[in-house]
C-alpha positions in Angstrom: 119.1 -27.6 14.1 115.9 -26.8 12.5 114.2 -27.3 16.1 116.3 -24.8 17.8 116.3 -22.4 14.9 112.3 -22.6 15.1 112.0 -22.2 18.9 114.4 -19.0 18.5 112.2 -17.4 16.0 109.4 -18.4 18.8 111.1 -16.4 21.6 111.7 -13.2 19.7 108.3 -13.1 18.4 107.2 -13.2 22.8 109.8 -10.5 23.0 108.3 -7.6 20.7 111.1 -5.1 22.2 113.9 -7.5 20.7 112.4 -6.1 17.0 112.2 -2.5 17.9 108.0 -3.4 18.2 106.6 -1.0 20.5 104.7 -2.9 23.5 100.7 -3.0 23.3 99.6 -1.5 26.9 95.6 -2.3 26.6 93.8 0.0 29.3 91.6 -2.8 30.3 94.6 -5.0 31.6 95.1 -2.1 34.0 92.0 -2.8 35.6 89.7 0.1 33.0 86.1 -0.9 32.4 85.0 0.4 29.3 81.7 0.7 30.6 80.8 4.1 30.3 80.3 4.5 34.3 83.3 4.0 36.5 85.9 6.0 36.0 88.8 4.7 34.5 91.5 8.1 34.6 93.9 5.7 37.1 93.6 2.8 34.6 94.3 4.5 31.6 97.0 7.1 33.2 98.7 3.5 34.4 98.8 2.1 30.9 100.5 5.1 30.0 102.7 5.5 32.1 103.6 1.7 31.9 104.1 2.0 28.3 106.2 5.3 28.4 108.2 2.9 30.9 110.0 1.0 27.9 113.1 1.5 25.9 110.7 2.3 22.9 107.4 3.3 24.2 104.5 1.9 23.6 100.3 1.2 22.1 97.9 2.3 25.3 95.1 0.5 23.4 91.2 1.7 24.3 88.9 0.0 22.4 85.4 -1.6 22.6 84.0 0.4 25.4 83.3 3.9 26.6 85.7 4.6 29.2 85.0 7.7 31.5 87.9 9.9 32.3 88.9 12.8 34.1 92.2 14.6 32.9 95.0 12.1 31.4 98.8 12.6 30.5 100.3 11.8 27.5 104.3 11.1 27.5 107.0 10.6 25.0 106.8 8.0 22.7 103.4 7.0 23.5 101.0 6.1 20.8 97.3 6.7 22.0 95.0 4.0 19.9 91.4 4.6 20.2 89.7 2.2 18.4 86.6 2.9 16.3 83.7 2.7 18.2 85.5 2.9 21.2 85.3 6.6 23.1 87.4 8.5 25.4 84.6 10.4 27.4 85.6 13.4 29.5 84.3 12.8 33.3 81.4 15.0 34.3 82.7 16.2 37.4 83.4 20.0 37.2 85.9 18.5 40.7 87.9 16.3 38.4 89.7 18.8 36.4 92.9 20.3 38.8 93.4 24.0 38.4 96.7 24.8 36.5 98.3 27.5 34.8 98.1 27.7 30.7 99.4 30.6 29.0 100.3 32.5 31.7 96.7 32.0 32.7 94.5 30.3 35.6 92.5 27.0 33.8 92.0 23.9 34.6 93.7 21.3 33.0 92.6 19.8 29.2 90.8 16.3 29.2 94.2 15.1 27.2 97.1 16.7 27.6 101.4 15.9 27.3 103.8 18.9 29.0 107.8 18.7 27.4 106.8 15.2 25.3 107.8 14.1 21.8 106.8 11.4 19.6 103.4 11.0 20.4 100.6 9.7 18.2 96.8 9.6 18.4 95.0 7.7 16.1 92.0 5.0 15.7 89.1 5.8 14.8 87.5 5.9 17.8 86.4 9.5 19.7 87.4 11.8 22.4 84.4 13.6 23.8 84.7 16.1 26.2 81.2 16.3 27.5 81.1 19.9 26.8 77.6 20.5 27.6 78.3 20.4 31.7 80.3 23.3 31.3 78.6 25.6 28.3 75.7 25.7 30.9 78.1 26.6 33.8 79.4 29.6 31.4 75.7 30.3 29.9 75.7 34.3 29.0 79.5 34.7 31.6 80.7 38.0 29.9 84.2 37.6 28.7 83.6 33.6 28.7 85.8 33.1 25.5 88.9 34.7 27.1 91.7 32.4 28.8 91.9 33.5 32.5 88.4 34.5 33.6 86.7 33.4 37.0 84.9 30.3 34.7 87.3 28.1 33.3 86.9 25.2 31.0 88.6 22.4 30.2 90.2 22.3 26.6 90.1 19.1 24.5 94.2 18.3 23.4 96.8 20.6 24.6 100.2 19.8 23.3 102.6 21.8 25.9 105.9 22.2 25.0 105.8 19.0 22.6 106.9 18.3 19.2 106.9 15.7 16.7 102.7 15.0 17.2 100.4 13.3 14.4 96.4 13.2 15.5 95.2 10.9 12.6 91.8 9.2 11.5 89.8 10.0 15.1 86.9 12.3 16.3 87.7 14.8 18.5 84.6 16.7 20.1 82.6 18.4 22.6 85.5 20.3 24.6 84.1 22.0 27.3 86.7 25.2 25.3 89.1 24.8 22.4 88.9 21.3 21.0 92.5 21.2 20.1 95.9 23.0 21.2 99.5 23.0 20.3 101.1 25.9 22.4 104.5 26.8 22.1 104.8 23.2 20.2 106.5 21.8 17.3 106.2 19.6 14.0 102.8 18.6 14.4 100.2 16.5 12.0 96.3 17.4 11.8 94.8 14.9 9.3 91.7 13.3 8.0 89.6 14.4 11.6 86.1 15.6 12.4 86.3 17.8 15.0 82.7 18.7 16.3 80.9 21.3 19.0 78.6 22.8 16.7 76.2 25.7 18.3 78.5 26.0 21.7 80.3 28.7 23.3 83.8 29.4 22.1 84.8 25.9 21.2 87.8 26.5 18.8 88.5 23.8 16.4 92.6 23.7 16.2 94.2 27.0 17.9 98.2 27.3 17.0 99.5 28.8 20.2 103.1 29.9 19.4 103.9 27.1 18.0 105.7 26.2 14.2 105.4 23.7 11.5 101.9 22.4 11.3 99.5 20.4 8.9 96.4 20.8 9.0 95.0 18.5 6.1 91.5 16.8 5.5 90.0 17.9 8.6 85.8 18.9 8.9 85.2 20.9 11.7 81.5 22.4 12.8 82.0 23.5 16.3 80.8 27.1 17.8 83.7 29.7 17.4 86.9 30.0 14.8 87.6 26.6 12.6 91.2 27.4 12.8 92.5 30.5 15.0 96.4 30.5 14.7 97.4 32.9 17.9 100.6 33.8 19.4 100.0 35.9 22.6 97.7 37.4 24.9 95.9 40.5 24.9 98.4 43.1 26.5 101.0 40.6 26.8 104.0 41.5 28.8 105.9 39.8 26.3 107.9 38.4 25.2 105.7 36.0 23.0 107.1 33.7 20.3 105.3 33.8 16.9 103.0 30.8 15.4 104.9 30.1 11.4 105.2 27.6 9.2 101.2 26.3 8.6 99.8 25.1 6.2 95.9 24.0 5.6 94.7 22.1 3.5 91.6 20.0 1.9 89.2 21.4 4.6 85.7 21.8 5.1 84.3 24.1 7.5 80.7 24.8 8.7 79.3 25.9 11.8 81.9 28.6 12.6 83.9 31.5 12.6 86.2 30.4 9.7 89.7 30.2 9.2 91.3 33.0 11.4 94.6 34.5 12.5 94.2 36.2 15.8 93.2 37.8 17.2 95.6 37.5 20.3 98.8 37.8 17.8 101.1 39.6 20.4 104.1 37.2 19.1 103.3 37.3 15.3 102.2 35.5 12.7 104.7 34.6 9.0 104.3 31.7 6.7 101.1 30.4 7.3 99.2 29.2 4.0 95.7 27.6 3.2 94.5 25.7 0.2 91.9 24.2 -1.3 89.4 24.9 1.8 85.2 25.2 1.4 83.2 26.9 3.6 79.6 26.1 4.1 77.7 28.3 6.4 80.3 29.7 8.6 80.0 33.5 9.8 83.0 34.5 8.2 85.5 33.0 6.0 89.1 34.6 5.6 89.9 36.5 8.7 92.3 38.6 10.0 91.6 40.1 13.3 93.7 42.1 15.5 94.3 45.2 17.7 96.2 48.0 19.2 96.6 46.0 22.5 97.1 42.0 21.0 99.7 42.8 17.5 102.7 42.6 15.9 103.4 41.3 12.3 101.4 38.8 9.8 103.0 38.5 6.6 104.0 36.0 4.6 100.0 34.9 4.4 97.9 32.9 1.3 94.8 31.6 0.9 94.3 29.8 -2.3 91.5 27.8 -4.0 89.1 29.1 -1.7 85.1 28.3 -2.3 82.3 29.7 -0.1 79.1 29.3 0.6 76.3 31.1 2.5 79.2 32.9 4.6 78.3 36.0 6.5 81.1 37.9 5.7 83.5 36.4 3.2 86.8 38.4 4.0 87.9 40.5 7.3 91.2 41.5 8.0 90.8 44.4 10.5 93.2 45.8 12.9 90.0 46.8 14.8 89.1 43.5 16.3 86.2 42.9 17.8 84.9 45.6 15.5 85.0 44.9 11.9 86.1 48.5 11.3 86.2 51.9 13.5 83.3 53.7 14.3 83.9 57.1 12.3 87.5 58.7 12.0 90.3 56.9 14.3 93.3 59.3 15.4 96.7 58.0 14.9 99.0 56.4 17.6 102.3 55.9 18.2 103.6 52.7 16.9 104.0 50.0 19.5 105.1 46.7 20.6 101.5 45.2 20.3 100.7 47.8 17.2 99.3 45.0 14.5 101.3 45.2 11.4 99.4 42.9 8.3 101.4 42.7 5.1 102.3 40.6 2.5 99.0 38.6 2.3 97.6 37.0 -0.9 94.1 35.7 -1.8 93.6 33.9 -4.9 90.8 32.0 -6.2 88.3 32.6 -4.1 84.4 31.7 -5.0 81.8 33.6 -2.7 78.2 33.1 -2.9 74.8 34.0 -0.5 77.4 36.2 1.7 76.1 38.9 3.6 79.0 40.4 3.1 81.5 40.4 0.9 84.2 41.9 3.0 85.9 44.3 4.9 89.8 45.6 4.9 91.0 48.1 7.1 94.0 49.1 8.8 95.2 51.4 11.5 96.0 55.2 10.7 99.5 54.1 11.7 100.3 50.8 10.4 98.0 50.1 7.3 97.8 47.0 5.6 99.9 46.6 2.8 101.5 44.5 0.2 97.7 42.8 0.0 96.7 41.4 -3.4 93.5 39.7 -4.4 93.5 37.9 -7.9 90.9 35.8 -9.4 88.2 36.9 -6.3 84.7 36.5 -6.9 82.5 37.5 -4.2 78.6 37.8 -4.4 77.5 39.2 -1.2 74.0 41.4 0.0 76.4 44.3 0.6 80.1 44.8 -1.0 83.5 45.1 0.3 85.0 48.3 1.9 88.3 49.0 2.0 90.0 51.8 4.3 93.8 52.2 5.6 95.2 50.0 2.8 97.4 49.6 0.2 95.4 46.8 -2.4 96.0 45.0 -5.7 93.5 43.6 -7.6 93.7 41.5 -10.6 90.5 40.2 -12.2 88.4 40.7 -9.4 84.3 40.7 -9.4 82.4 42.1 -6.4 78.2 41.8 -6.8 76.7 43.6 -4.3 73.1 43.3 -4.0 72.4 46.2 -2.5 74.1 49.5 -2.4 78.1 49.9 -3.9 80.1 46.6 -5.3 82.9 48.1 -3.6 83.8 51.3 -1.8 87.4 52.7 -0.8 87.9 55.3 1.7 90.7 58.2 0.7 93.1 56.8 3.2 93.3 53.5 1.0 94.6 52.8 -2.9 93.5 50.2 -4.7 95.3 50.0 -8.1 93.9 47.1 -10.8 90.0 48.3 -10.6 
């Protein structure tokens, strides 16, 4: 009895499935080599697509190796396990990446991507490197090179398409040839405890919200070479319609080379419920940012940033509805309210800690949609010049602005600041 008992437990331990144990699908057994040379994309796409076979999905294991890739694709239930020391390395060959359509735009498609998948998981500690530097020489000085749909496209790092229920835990995620990581039009989705890195390179976003709702962001460092976080929601003169980005919170962050925590600027679907904490910046060339315009709006509210310290940031606090300008060159005539009109209200900043800024801010709305509802409490900002504030409706409560030269703080007739 105690034989047959024994070889029972025997044959459900060889039968993972039989205790709801997703099945290990190591990329090597599909014939990868790990060697940092050949290209392993059929290897690895076959281990998925083995594992994502199963009642339960599966583990597509990479690990001790280097394994070259050109454009893979994640499906439900599939649990990517990059190993530490092991690397996902994006193939070199510009010819490797298909053109596709992304956001109603000509690309080519992202080094890892899933399309209408849930339940996926990347995690490790091991990296995905994009080997951005192939493409940031082929877009070297290309006007308008930051911009989805222009006549040099890039690959992205992670796009999440359509996909919900995603945790990206414990890896490295760098060098995408364009934004290192993006959930559009996705849903419930984890960020934590990564380094995301593409420092001093063109327009290589960090994580970019694309329409998309519930997302951590929590103990990730990013350095790359454009916004650290830029939570968008539409192009720039969208058609429409455009659903909004909501429900994000950041937290426990450190930011350096950058363009610091954004929203926008392409916001044509909105923006509500997004809140940071407990977030330093070191170096970046701004910190808080708003950013919008007449042709890329609609409404941000519901907005906090809290526990915010700052060091040696250019400008410490935008929110314009003049994007790319900071603020309108001389007097701006009103306009009729529209469907891409930006609309900012309902924001709060609370202590925030600026030092060595260049500047310590600008606010400004449009003639026909100010910003309102805005309140800044327990700001400190010590900047070379001070913050200016036009076509808004502020409250302050104990705030300090050092300016080193010229005014600490000036507000133009078409704003009120009450708490001075």
């Amino acid at each position: 009895m105690r034989f047959a008992a024994l070889m029972g437990v025997v044959a459900l331990a060889v039968v993972p499935q039989a205790w709801g144990v997703a099945k290990t699908c190591d990329v090597r057994a599909f014939g990868a080599k790990g060697d940092g040379t050949t290209k392993d994309t059929v290897a690895i796409q076959k281990a998925i697509d083995t594992c994502a076979g199963y009642k339960k999905g599966g583990v597509v294991k990479l690990s001790g190796g280097i394994f070259l890739s050109g454009p893979i694709s994640l499906k439900s239930n599939i649990t990517l396990d990059i190993a530490e020391g092991a690397t996902l390395l994006g193939s070199p060959d510009r010819e490797d990446y298909p053109k596709v359509t992304f956001a109603r735009q000509p690309t080519v498609q992202p080094l890892v991507g899933s399309v209408n998948a849930e339940n996926i998981t990347i995690t490790g500690g091991g990296t995905i490197d994009g080997n951005g530097h192939i493409w940031w020489e082929y877009v070297h000085a290309v006007k308008e090179a930051g911009v989805l749909g222009n006549d040099h496209p890039r690959p992205m790092g992670l796009v999440f398409d359509h996909s919900k229920h995603i945790r990206v835990e414990g890896i490295t995620v760098q060098n995408a040839g364009f934004w290192q990581i993006v959930p559009y039009y996705a849903d419930d989705l984890v960020f934590r405890n990564l380094k995301i890195l593409a420092p001093h390179s063109p327009n290589t976003d960090a994580i970019d919200p694309f329409s998309s709702s519930n997302i951590v962001i929590d103990h990730v460092f990013s350095s790359v070479g454009d916004d650290n976080v830029a939570i968008k929601s539409g192009a720039i003169n969208s058609p429409g319609p455009d659903a909004p980005s909501k429900n994000i919170t950041i937290t426990d962050c450190t930011f350096e080379n950058g363009h610091g925590l954004s929203i926008g600027s392409e916001i044509a679907g909105g923006v509500q419920n997004v809140h940071a904490e407990r977030i330093h910046f070191k170096g970046t060339d701004q910190g808080i940012r708003i950013k919008a315009n007449r042709d890329r709006g609609n409404d941000v509210s519901n907005i906090s940033f809290k526990d915010i310290d700052m060091v040696d940031v250019k400008t410490a606090i935008l929110i314009t509805e003049y994007y790319p300008k900071a603020a309108p060159d001389g007097e701006v005539p009103s306009m009729p309210m529209g469907r891409l009109t930006p609309r900012f209200h309902d924001i709060a900043i609370e202590n925030v800690h600026a030092t060595g800024s260049g500047s310590a801010g600008t606010i400004v709305g449009l003639p026909e949609s100010p910003v309102e509802g805005l309140s800044l409490k327990n700001v400190d900002l010590q900047a070379k010049t001070g913050l200016k504030i036009a076509y808004a409706k502020v409250a302050f409560d104990n705030v300090k602005v050092k300016a080193d030269e010229g005014e600490n703080l000036t507000v133009a007739p078409t704003a009120t600041v009450v708490g001075k």
